[in-house]
C-alpha positions in Angstrom: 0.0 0.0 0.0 1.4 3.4 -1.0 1.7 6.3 1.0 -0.5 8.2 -1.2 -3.0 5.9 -0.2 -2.6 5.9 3.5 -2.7 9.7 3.5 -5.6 9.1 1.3 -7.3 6.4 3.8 -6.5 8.7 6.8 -7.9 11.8 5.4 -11.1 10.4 4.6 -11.1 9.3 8.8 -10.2 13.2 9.4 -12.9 14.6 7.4 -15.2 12.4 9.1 -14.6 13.8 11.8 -15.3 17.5 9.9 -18.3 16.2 9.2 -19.8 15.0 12.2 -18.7 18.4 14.2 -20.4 20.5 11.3 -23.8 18.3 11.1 -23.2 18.8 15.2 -23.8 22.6 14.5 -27.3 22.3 12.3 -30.6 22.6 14.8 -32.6 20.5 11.8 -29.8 18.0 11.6 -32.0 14.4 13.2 -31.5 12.6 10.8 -34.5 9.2 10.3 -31.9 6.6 10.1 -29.7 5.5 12.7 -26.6 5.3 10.8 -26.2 8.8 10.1 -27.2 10.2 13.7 -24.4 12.0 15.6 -23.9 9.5 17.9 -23.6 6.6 15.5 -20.9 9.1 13.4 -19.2 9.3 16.7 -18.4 5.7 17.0 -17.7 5.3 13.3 -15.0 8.4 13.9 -13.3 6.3 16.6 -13.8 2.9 15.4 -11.9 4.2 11.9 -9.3 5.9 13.9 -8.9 2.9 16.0 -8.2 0.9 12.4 -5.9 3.1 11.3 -3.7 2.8 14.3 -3.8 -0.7 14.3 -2.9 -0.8 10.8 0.1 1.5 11.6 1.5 -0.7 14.4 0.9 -3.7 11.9 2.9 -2.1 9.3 5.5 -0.8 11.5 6.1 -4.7 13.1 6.2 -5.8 9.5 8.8 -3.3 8.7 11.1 -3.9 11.9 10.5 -8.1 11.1 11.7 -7.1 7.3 15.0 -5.1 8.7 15.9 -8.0 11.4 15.4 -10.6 9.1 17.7 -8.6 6.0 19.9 -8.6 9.1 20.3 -12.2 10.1 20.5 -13.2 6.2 23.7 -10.3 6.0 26.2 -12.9 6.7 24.8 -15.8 4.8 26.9 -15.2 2.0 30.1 -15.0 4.1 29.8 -17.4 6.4 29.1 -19.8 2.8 32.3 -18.2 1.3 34.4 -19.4 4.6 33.1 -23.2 3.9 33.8 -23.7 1.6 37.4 -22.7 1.5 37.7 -24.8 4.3 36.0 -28.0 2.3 38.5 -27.1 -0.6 41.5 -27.9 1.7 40.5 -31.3 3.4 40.7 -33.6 1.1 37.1 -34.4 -0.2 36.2 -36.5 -3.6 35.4 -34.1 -6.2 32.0 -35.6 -6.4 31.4 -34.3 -2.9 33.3 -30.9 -3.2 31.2 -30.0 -6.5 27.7 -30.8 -4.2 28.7 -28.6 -1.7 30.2 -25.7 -3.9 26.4 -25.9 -6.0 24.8 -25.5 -2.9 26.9 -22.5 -2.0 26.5 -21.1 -5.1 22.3 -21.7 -4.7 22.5 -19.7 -1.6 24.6 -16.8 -3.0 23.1 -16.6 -6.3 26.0 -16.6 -9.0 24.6 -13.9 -11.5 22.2 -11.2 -12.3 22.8 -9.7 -8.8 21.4 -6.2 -8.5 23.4 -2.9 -8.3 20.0 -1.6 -6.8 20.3 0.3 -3.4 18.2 -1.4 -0.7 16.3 0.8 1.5 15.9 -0.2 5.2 12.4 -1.9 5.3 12.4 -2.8 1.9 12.8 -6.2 0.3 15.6 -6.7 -2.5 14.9 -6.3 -5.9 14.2 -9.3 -8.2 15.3 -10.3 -11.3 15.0 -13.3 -13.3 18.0 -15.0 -12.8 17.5 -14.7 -8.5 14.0 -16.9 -8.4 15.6 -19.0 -6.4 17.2 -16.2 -4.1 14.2 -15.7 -1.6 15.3 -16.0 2.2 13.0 -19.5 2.6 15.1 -21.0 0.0 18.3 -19.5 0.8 17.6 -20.6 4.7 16.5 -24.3 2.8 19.4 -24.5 0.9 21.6 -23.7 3.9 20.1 -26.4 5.7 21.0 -29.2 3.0 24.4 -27.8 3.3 24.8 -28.7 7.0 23.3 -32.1 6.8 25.9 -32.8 3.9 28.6 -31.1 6.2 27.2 -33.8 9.1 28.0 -36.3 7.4 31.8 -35.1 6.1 34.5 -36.4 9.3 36.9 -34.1 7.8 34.9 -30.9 8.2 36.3 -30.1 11.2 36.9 -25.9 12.0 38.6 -24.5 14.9 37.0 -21.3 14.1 34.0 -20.9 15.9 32.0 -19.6 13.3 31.6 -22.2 11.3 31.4 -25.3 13.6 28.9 -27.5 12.7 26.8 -26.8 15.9 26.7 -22.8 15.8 25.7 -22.9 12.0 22.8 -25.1 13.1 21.7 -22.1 15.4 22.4 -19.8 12.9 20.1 -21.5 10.3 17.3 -21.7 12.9 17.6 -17.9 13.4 17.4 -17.5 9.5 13.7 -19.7 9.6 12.6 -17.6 12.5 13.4 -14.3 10.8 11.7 -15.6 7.7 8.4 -17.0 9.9 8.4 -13.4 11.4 8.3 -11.5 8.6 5.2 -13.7 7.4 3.7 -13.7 10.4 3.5 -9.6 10.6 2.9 -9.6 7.5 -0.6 -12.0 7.9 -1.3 -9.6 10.7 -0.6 -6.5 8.6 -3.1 -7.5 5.8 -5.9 -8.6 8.1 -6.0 -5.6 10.0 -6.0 -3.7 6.2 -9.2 -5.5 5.1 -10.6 -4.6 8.7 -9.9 -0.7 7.8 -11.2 -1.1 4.5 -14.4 -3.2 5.7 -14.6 -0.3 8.0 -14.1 2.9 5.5 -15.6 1.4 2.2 -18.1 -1.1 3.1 -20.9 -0.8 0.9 -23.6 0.4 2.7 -22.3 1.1 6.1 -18.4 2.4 5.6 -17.1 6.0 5.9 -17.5 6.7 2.0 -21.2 5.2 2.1 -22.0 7.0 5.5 -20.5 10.8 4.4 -22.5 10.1 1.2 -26.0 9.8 2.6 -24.8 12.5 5.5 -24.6 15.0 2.4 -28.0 13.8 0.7 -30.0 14.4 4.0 -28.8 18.1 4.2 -28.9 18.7 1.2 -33.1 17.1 1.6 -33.0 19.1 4.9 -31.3 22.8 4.0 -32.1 22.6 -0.1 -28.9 22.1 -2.5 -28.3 26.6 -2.7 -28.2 26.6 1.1 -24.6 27.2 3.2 -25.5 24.6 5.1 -25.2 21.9 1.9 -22.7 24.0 0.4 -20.2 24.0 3.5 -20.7 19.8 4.1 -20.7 19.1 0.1 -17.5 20.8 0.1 -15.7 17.9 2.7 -14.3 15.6 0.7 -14.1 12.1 0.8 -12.6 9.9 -1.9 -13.4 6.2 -2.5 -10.3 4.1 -2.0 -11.1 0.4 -2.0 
């Protein structure tokens, strides 16, 4: 969701609020539906403002999850590159040396890497030559590589780094940095169809509700009169 359009979605919640304190002001305004009485605007006002924050926090958790997890993943490479410089000096059949340095190569991604500058929050940019570059595969790919290194009784580091049982605990933080982000993320899209269910429903959300507000002035005060002309003039755009 752009920022356009939260401005947009939070606008339309401010101008509710316009609304209701203008309609507040008119001694005719008693409206024959319930929807569109003051005190049913009220709890519309803070039921959409409560949406919006929760959205807010939603998006911000999904941001933070996005930054930790571009965080945990910033050594992958590295630690890959260390290794397998390690496997190439112990000995191993070729066979065995080539299945480890494809697996290595999976996780780094050999070509089509891009020069594009990653903002914090913000995923990495795809290309076609990266499909297999997301963070579940990387994280699955690294995986395979420490069961073959299990089974290897030459791989045997003294720096601590690498040893067999820290890059299991590494790989676990990669798979809970992953789970996170899709977690917050789950959260972040429910609470988004909440807001919208909230603002644009069809009948019953903030659009539908300011539309009918404006009708029944304009019944009660005539389209010329300042009354009509001050609420037309509150804006609210349809979003969904």
């Amino acid at each position: 969701m752009s920022s356009t359009s939260e401005v947009g979605h939070a606008k339309n919640v401010a101008n509710l609020q316009k609304i209701i304190q203008q309609v507040s002001t008119y001694s005719l305004y008693n409206p024959p539906i319930a929807d569109i009485t003051v005190a049913s605007l009220q709890t519309l006002y803070t039921n959409a403002n409560a949406k919006l924050t929760e959205v807010g926090e939603k998006r911000s958790a999904n941001k933070n999850a996005i930054v930790a997890r571009q965080t945990a993943f910033k050594n992958l490479s590295a630690t890959c590159t260390s290794i397998i410089n390690l496997l190439e000096i112990v000995g191993l059949p070729k066979g065995t040396l080539n299945q480890a340095r494809s697996l290595i190569q999976t996780i780094q991604g050999s070509s089509g890497k891009s020069n594009t500058p990653v903002k914090d929050g913000k995923e990495v940019p795809k290309s076609s030559s990266t499909s297999r570059q997301s963070f579940t595969s990387k994280a699955e790919n690294f995986g395979l590589l420490l069961q073959m290194l299990s089974t290897l009784p030459a791989y045997t580091p003294n720096e601590d780094s690498i040893k067999l049982q820290n890059l299991s605990s590494y790989n676990e933080s990669l798979k809970a940095a992953t789970l996170l982000v899709d977690q917050t993320e789950s959260e972040l899209n429910t609470k988004i169809i909440e807001r919208d269910r909230i603002l644009y429903a069809e009948e019953t959300g903030v659009y539908a509700v300011s539309l009918k507000i404006k009708k029944y002035v304009k019944s009660l005060y005539r389209a010329t009169s300042p009354e009509y002309t001050t609420v037309s003039a509150i804006e609210f755009t349809n979003r969904k």
